[in-house]
N, C-alpha and C positions, 0 to 999 in steps of 0.2 A: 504493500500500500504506500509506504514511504517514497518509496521507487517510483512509482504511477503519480504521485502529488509533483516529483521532483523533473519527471518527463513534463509535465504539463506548465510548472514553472520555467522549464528550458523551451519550449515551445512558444512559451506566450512572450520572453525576454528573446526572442528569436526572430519573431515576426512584428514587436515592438519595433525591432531595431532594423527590420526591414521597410515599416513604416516612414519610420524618422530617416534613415540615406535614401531613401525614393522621393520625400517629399524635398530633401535638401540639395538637390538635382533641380527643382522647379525655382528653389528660393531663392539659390546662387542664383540662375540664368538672369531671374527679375533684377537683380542686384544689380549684375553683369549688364544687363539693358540699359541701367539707370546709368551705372556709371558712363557706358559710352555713348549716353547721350550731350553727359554733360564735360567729356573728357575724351581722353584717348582708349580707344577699346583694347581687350588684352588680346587682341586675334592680330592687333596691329603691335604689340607689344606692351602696351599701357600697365599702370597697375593702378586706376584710380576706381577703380572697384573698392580696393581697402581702405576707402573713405567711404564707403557703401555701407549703411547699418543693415542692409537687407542681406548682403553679402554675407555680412559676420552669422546673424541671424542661420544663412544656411549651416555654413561653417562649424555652429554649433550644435545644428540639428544633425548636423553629419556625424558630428563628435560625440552625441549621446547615443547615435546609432551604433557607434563600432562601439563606445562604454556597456550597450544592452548584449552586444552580439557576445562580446567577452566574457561579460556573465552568464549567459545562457552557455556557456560551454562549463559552466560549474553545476550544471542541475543537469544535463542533457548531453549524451552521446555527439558525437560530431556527425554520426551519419545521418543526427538529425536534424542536425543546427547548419551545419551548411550549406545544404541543400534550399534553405529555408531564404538564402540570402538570394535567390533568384526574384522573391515575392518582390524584392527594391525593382525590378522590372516594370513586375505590376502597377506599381501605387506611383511610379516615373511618368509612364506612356497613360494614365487615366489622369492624372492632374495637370498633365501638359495639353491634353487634350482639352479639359475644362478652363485651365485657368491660362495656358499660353495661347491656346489657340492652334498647337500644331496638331492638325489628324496626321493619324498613322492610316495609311492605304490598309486596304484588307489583306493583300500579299504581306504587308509589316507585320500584322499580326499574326500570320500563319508563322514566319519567321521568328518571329520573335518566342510563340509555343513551340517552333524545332529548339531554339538557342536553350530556353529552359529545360524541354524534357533530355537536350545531349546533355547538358550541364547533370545535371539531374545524376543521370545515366553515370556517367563518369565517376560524381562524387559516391556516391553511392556504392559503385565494387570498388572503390580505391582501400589499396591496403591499410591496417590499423599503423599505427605510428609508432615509433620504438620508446620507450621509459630513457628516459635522460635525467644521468642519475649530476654530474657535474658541469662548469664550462669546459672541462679541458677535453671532455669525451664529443662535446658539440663542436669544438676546436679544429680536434681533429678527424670529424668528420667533413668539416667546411675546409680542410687543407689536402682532400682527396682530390688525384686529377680529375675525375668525372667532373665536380662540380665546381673546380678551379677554372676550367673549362669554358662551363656553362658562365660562370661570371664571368669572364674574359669576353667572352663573345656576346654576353650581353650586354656589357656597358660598350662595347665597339660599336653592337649596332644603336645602340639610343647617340652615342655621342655622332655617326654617321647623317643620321636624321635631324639632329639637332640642326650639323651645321654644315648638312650639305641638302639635305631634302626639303629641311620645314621654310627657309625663303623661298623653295622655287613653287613647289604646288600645297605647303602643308595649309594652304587658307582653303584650297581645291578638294583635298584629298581626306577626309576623318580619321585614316585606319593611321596615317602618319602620326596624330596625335596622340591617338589610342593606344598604338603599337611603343611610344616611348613611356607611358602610364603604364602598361601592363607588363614591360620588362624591367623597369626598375620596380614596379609593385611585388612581384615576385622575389626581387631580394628584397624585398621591404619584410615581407611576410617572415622569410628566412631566418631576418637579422632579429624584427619582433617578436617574434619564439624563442630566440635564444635569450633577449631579455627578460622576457614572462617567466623563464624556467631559472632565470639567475635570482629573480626577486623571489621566486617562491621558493630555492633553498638558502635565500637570503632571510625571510622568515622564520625560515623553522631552524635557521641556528646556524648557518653554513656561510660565511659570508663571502659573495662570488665577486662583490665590486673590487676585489684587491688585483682582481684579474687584469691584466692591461685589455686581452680578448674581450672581458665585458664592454667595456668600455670602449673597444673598437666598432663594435655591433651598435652600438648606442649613437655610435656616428653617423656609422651606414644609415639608421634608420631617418637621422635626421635630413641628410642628404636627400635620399631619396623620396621621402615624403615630398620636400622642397619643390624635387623637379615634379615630382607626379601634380602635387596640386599646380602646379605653374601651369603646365601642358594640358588637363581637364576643362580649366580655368577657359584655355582655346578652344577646344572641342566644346565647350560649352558652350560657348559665345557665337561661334561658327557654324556649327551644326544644329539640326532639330535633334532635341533633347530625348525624346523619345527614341530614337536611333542610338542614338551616343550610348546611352545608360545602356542595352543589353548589349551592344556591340564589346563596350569595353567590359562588363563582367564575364563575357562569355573567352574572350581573350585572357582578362587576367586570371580567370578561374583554369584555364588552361595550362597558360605559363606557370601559376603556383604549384599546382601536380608535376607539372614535368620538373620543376625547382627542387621540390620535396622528397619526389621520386629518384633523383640523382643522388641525392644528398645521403637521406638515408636508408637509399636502396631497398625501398621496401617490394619495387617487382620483385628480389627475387622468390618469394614466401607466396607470389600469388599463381593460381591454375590458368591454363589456355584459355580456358571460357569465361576467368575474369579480364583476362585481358583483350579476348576479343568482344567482351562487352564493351571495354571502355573505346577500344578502336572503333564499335558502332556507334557510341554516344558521340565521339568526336567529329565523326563524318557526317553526323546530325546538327553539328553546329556548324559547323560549315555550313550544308544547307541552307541553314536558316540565317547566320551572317550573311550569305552568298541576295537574299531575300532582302533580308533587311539595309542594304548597304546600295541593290539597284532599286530600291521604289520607295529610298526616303523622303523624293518628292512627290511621290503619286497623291499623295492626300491632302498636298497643301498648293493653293493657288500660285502663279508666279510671281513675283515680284512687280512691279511697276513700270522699274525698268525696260524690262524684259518684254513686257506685253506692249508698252509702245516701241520698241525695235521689231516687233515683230508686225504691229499695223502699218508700220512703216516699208515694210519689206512687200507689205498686203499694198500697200498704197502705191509703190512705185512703181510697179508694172500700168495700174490704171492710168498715173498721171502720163506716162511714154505711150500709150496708147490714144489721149486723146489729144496730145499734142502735134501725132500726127495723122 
């Protein structure tokens, strides 16, 4: 019975906290509007959003979001609390709908139920996680080439983007933005487990901050925070909201398994048929990014611009015709 009260508590601080990061997706963008109306927008590099009290407002609705998510992994399994963080989808693409104004097309939608049920899918057979008993066992699991590797070639490619992709199409292009947010969020993730696990045998008596390691992690994390919210900040401002939000958890939810999986090897403990699960939940997301990424305009009228170059293009043939 304890067990069923403590599932239901990790549930409900689950989907809490998928309320609050779905709604703070819509709050930012308002922010983000305001500010570049009155300033320079962050899609053009600005940061006068952080004069923005609507902005902050998100910020902290985002911030009690990932504080409920955290706790609900004290009452609740992860196979149930992770999967739970797709619902930020949901309550994104319905409040954007209502309160920005941007429709998702019906193909969005369908896409956007492939992105959740791969997601889903993936989280779900992914192996259990190893007991981590110090830093120095974390240490040396993050100085294994597999996933020395993986960082290496992950910061190559976010710094590649940064400062060779994002001037030339990243104002054009979503996945640019997305794709530098979900390879640093994934060693986000990495480096924030390793501090979650320093303070809790920091608690019970063990003290990990003497470590210089702790405190290397502690860097990372801030680093990469830094760029991630920078770069979302763009994709926010840039992109319909409703796109953005599953596009990128369905990426970062990707790159943290592959992260995770390297690191602490937990494929090799799993059977062929969990793995070619997760190889079908991932060709599901695809799909459905694949969906979501060609008809993020289908639902939303063109711009203004747009529509007079186009009656103009309608006009010009008449005006050559009656002139001669």
């Amino acid at each position: 019975m304890v067990a069923s009260l403590d599932n239901v508590r990790g549930l409900t601080l689950a989907m809490s906290s998928s309320a609050f990061i779905g709604s703070s997706f819509v709050i930012k963008k308002i922010g983000l509007k305001k500010a570049g109306d009155n300033g320079v927008r962050a899609a053009s590099g600005g940061f006068s959003y952080l004069y923005e009290p609507l902005w902050w407002l998100g910020m902290i609705t985002m911030i009690l979001g990932e504080v409920a998510n955290f706790a609900a992994y004290a009452f609740a399994p992860a196979v149930l609390v992770t999967p739970l963080g797709a619902l930020s989808i949901i309550f994104s693409a319905v409040l954007a709908h209502f309160v920005l104004k941007e429709r998702l097309h019906m193909f969005g939608v369908v896409g956007c139920i492939l992105c959740v049920v791969g997601s889903i899918g993936i989280v779900l057979h992914a192996p259990k996680e190893k007991n981590i008993d110090s830093m120095r066992e974390i240490w040396h699991l993050a100085t294994q080439p597999g996933f020395i590797v993986y960082s290496c070639v992950a910061v190559a490619c976010v710094l590649v983007l940064i400062f060779r992709v994002v001037e030339r199409c990243g104002h054009r292009r979503m996945l640019v933005y997305i794709a530098i947010c979900s390879l640093m969020g994934s060693l986000t993730v990495i480096s924030v487990k390793a501090v979650a696990i320093a303070l809790k045998l920091s608690f019970s008596g063990s003290n990990q901050f003497i470590y210089i390691q702790t405190w290397f992690f502690i860097v990372v994390v801030i680093i990469c925070c830094l760029v991630q919210l920078n770069y979302l900040n763009k994709a926010l401002d840039s992109f319909n909201t409703a796109v953005v939000s599953p596009v990128y958890y369905v990426m970062f939810t990707i790159l943290t398994i592959v992260a995770n999986m390297i690191m602490y090897k937990d494929w090799v403990s799993q059977t062929a048929t969990q793995i070619a699960t997760q190889l079908c939940g991932f060709v599901t997301i695809v799909a459905g990014t694949f969906l979501l990424h060609k008809t993020r305009d289908m639902g939303n009228p063109p711009p203004p611009d747009q529509i007079c170059l186009e009656e103009a293009r309608e006009c010009a043939p008449q005006s050559t015709n009656n002139s001669s």
